[in-house]
N, C-alpha and C positions, 0 to 999 in steps of 0.2 A: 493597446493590448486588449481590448475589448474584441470580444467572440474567440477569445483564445480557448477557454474553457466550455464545453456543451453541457444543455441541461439534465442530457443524460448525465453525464461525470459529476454533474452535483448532487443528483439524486442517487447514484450509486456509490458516493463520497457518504452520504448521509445512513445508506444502509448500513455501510458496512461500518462506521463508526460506533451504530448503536449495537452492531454485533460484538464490536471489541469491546463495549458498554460490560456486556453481561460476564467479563472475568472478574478475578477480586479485584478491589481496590488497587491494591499494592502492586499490582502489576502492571495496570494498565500507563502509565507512560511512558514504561519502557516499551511495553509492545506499539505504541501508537508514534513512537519515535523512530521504532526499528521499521515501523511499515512505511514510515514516512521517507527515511533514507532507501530504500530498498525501490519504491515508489518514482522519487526523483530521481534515483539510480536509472534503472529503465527508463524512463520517461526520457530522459537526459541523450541515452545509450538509442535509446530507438528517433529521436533526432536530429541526431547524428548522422546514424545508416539514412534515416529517408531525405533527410536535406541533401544527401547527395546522389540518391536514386532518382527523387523526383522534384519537382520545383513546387509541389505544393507546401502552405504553408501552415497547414493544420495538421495534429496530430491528435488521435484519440488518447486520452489518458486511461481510460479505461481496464485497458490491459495491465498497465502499470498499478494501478489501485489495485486489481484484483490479486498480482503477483503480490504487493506489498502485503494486503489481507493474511495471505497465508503463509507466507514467511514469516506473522507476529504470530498466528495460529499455531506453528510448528513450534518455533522457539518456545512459546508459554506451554506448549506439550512437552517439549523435552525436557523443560526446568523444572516443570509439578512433577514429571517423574523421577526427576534427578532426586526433588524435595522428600517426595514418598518414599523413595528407596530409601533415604539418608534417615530418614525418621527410624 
């Protein structure tokens, strides 16, 4: 399993954690579990597709990171507005 992962994807793993960093508290392990399945969703999902397109056997995680990022980003926006409203 080694060189599965690129140093890009750790270093883009690392930005974007300390971005989910700066929500409250109280939120952040749902969002960083919701990007996490979302993440491994696509990761998983695009896989899939290129294992049978092509024979290679690396996959950028990347995109999948980036899709997860904002999927917590959206949810923790629709719940602080749900919260505001509710207030």
């Amino acid at each position: 399993m080694i060189g599965v992962i690129g140093m890009g994807d750790v270093k883009l793993s690392g930005l974007l954690a300390g971005a989910l960093a700066l929500l409250p508290p109280g939120r952040v392990p749902a969002s960083l579990l919701l990007a996490a399945c979302v993440a491994c969703a696509v990761a998983g999902g695009g896989a899939i597709v290129s294992m049978r397109v092509s024979s290679r056997r690396t996959l950028p995680f990347g995109p999948a990171l980036l899709t997860g990022f904002w999927v917590a980003v959206v949810q923790f926006a629709v719940i602080q507005s749900a919260v505001v409203q509710g207030a």
